[in-house]
TILOFI-685001 format. One line per field, with one value per residue: x, y, z of N, C-alpha, C in turn; residue number from 1. Coordinates in nm, 3 decimals. Layout:
! residues N
n.px: c(X / ...)
n.py: c(Y / ...)
n.pz: c(Z / ...)
ca.px: c(X / ...)
ca.py: c(Y / ...)
ca.pz: c(Z / ...)
c.px: c(X / ...)
c.py: c(Y / ...)
c.pz: c(Z / ...)
resi: c(NUM / ...)
//
This chain:
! residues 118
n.px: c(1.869 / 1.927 / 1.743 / 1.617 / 1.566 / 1.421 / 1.375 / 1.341 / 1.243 / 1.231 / 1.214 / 0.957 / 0.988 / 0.979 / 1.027 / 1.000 / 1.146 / 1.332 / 1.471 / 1.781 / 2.113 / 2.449 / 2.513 / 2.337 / 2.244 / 2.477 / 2.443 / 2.204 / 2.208 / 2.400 / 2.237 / 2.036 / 2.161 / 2.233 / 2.054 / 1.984 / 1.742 / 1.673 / 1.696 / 1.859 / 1.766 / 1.921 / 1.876 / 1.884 / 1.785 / 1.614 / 1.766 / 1.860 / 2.038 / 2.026 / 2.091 / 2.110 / 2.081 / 2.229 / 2.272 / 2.559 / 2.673 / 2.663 / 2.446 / 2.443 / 2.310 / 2.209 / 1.906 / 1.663 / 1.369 / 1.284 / 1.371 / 1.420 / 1.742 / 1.961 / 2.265 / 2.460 / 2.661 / 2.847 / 2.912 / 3.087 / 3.022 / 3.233 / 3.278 / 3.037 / 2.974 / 3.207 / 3.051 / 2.817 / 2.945 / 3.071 / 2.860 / 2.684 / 2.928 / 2.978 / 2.685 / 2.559 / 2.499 / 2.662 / 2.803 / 2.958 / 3.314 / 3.328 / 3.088 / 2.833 / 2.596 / 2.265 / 1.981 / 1.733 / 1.442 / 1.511 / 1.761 / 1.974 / 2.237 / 2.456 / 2.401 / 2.500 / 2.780 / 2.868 / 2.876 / 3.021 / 3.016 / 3.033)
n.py: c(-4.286 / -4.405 / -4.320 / -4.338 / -4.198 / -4.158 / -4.068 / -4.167 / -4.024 / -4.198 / -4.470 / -4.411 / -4.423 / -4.416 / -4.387 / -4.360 / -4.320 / -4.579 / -4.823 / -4.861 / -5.034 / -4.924 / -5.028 / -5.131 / -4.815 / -4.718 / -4.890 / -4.807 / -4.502 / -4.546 / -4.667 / -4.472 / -4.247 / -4.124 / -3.998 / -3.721 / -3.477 / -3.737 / -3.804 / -3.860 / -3.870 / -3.834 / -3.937 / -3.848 / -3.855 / -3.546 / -3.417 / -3.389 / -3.461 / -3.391 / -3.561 / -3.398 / -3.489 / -3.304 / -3.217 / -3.332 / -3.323 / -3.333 / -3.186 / -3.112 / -3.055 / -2.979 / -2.987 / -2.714 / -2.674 / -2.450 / -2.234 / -2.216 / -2.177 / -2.314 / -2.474 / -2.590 / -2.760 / -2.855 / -3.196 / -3.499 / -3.799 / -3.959 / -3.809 / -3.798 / -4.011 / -4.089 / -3.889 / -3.988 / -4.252 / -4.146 / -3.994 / -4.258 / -4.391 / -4.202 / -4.163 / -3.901 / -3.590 / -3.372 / -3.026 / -2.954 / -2.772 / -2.640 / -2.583 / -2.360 / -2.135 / -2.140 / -1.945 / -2.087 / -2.022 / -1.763 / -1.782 / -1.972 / -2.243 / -2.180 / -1.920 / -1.791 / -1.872 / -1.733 / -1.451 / -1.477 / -1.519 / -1.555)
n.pz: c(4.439 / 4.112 / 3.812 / 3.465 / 3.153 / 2.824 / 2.471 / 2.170 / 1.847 / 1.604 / 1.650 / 1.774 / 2.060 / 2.418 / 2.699 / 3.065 / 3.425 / 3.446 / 3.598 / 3.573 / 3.509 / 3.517 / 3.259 / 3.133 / 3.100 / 2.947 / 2.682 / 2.617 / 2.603 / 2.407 / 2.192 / 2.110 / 2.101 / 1.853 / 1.664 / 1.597 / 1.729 / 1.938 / 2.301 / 2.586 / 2.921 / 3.253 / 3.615 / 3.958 / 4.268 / 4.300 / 4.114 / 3.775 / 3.471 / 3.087 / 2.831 / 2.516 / 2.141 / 1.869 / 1.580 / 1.517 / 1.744 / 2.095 / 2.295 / 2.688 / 2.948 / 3.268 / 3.361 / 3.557 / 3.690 / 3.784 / 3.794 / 3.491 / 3.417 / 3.279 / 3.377 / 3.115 / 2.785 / 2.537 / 2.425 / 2.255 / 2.187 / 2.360 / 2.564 / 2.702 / 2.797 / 2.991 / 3.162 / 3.223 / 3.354 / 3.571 / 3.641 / 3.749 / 3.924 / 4.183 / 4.231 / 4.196 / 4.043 / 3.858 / 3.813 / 3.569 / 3.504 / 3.235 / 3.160 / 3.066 / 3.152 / 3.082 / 2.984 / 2.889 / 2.767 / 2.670 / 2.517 / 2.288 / 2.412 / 2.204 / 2.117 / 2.392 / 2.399 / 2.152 / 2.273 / 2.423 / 2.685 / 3.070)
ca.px: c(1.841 / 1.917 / 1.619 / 1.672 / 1.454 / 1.480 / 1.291 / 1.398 / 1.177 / 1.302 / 1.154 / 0.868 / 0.984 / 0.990 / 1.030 / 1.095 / 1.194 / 1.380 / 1.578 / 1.901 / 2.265 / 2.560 / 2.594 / 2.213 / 2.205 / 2.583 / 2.341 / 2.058 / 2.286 / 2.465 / 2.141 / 1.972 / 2.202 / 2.310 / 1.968 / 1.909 / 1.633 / 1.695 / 1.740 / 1.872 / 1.801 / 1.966 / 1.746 / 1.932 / 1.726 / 1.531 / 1.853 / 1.850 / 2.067 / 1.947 / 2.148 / 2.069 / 2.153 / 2.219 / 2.332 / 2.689 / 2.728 / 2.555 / 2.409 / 2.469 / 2.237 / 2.129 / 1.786 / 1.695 / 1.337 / 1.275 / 1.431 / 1.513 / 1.872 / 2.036 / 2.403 / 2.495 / 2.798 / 2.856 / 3.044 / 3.123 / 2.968 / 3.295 / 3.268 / 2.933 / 2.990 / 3.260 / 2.975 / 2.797 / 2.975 / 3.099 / 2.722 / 2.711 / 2.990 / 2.957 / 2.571 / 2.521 / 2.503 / 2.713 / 2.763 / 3.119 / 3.334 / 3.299 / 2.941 / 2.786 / 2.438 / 2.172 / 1.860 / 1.644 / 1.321 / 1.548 / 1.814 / 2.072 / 2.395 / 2.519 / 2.435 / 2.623 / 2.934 / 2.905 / 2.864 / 3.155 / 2.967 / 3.059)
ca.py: c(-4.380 / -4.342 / -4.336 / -4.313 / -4.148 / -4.098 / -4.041 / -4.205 / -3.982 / -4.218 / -4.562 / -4.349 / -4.496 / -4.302 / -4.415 / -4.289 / -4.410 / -4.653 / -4.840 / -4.937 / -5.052 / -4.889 / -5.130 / -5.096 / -4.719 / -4.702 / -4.986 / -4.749 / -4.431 / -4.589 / -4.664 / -4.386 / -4.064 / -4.131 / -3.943 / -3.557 / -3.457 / -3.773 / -3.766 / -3.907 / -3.825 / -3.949 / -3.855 / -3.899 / -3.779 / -3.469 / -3.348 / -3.452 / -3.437 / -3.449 / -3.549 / -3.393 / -3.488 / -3.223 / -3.267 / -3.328 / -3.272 / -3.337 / -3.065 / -3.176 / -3.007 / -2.992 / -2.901 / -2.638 / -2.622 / -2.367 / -2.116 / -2.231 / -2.165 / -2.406 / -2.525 / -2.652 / -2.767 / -2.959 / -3.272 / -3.583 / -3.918 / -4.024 / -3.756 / -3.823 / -4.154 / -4.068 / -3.805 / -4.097 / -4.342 / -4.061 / -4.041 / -4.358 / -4.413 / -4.112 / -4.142 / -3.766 / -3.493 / -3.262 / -2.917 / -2.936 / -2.596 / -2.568 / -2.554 / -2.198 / -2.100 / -2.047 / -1.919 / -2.105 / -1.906 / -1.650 / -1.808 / -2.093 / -2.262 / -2.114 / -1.731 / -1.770 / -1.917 / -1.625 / -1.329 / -1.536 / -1.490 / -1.616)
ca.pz: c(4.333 / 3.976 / 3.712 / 3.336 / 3.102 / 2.723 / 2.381 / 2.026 / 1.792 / 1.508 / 1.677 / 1.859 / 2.170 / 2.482 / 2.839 / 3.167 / 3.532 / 3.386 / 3.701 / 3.436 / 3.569 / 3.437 / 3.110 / 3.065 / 3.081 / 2.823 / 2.581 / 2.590 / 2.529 / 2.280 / 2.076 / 2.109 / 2.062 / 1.743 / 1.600 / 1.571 / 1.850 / 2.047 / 2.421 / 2.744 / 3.081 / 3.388 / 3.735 / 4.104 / 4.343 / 4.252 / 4.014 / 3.610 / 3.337 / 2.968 / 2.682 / 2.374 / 2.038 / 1.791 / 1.473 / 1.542 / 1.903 / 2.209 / 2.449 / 2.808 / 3.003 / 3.389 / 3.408 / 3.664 / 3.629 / 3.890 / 3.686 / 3.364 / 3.363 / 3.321 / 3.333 / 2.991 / 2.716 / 2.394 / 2.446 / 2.221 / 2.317 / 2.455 / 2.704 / 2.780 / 2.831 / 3.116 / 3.282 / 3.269 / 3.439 / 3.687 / 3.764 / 3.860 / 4.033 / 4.259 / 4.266 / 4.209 / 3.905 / 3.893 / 3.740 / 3.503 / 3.466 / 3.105 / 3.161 / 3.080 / 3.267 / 2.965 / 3.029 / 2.820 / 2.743 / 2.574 / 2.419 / 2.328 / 2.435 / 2.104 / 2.207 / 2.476 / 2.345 / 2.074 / 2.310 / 2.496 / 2.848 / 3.182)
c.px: c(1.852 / 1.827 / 1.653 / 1.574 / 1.493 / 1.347 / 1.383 / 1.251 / 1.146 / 1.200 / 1.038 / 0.857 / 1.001 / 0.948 / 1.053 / 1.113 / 1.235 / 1.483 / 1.679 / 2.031 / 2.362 / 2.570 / 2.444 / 2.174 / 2.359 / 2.487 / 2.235 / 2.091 / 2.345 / 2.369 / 2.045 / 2.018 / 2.222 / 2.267 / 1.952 / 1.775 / 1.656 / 1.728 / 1.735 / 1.879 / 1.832 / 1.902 / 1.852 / 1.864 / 1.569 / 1.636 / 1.882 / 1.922 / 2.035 / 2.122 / 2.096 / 2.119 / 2.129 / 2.291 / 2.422 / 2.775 / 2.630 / 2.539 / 2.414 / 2.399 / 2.179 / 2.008 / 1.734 / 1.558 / 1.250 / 1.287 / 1.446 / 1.653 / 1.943 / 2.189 / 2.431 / 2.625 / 2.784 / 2.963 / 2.993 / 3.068 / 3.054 / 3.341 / 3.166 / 2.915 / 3.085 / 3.173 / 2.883 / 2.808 / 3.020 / 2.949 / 2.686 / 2.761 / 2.994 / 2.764 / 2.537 / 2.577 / 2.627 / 2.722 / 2.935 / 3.143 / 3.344 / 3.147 / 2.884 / 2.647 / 2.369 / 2.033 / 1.760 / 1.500 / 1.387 / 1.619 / 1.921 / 2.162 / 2.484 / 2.502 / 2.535 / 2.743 / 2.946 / 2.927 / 3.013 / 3.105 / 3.034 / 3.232)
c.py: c(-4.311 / -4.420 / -4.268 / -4.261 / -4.132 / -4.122 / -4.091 / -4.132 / -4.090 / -4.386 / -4.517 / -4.453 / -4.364 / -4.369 / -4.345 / -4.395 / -4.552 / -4.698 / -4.936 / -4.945 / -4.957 / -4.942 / -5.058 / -4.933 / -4.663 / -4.729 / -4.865 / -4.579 / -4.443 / -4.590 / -4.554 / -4.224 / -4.018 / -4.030 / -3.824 / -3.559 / -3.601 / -3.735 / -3.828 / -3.893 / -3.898 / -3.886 / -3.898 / -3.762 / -3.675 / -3.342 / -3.419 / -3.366 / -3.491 / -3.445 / -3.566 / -3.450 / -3.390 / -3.180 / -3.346 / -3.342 / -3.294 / -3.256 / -3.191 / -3.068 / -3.050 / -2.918 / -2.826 / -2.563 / -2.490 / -2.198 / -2.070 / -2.194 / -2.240 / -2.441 / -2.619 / -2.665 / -2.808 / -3.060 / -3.389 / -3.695 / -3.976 / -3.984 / -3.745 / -3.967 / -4.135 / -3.995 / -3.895 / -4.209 / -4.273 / -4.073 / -4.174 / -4.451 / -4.353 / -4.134 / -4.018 / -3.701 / -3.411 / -3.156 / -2.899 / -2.758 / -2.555 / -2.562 / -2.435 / -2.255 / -2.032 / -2.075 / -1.950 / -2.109 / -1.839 / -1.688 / -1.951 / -2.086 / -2.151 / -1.936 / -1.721 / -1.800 / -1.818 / -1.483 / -1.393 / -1.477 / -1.611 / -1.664)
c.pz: c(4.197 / 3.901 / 3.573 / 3.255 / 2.952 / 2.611 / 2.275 / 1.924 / 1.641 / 1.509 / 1.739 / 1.952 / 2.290 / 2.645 / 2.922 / 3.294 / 3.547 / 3.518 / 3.624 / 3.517 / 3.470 / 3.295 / 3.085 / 2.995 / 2.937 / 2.719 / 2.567 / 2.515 / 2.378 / 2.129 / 2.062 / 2.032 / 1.960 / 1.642 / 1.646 / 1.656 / 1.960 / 2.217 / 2.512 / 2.820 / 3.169 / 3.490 / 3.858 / 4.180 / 4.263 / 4.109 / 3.878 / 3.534 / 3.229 / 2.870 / 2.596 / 2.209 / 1.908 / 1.694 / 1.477 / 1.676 / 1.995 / 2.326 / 2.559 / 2.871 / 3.186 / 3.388 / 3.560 / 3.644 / 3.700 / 3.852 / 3.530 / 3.281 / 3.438 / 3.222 / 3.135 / 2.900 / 2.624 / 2.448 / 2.308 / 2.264 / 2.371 / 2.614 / 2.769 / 2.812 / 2.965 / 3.219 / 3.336 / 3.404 / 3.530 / 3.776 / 3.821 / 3.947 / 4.144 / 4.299 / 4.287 / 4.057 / 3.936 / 3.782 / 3.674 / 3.497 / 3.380 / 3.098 / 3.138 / 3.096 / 3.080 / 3.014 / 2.916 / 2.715 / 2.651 / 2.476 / 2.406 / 2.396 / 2.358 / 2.122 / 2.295 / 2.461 / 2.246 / 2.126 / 2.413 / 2.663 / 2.907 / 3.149)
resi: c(1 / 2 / 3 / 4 / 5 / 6 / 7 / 8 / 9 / 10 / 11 / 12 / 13 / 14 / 15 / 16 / 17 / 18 / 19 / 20 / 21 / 22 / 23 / 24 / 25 / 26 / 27 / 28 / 29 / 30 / 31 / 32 / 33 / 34 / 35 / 36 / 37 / 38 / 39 / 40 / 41 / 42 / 43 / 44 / 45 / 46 / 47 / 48 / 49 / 50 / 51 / 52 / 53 / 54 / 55 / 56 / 57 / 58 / 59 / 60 / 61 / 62 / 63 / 64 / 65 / 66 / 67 / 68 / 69 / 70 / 71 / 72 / 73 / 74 / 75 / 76 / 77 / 78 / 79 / 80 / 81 / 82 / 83 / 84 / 85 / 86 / 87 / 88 / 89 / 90 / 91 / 92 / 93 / 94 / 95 / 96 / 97 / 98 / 99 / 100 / 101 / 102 / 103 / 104 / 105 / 106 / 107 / 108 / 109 / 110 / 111 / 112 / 113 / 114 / 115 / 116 / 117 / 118)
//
C-alpha cells in the first residue's frame, strides 16, 4: 500500500498516511513543492521517499533510517513527477543510479557531489 505524507511550512499544514491516487498525490506535489523547506513523502511498505524542496532544486531522497545513509539526488519537478508515477505504477521505491549514498549526520548531498564520491 502506498501512504503519502508531507509538510507545507508556508500554510502550517502537515499530514501523513495520506491514502492519495496517482492524480491526488501529482495535485498535492504540485502544490506543495514549490516552497523552500517543503516536503513530500511517498511510503510503500516499510520503504519512503522524501521530496525536498530546496531553493531551486529538489533533493530526492530514500530514507534509510537504520543507518542514516541514505541514497540521494537533485532532480527538477518534472523528474520527480516521473519517479512518482513510476512509484505508482510499479508499486515499489526504488534506488536511481545517479543517486549518491550520503551519510546524513555528517554531511550533505552537496559534499558529496564536491569531493565527486562514488
Amino acid at each position: 500500500m502506498i501512504t503519502v505524507f508531507y509538510t507545507d511550512y508556508y500554510e502550517h499544514v502537515s499530514e501523513e498516511n495520506l491514502e492519495l491516487t496517482l492524480e491526488e498525490c501529482v495535485e498535492l506535489f504540485d502544490e506543495t513543492i514549490n516552497l523552500v523547506d517543503n516536503f513530500v513523502g511517498i511510503q510503500v511498505g516499510k520503504h519512503t521517499m522524501q521530496f525536498h524542496c530546496d531553493e531551486d532544486r529538489i533533493l530526492v531522497e530514500v530514507i534509510n533510517p537504520s543507518t542514516l545513509i541514505n541514497p540521494q539526488m537533485y532532480a527538477d519537478k518534472a523528474q520527480c513527477l516521473e519517479i512518482i508515477r513510476e512509484i505508482y505504477d510499479k508499486q515499489q521505491l526504488f534506488v536511481y543510479p545517479q543517486m549518491k549514498l550520503v551519510d546524513v549526520q555528517k554531511e550533505s548531498l552537496d559534499d558529496v557531489l564536491e569531493r565527486g564520491d562514488q
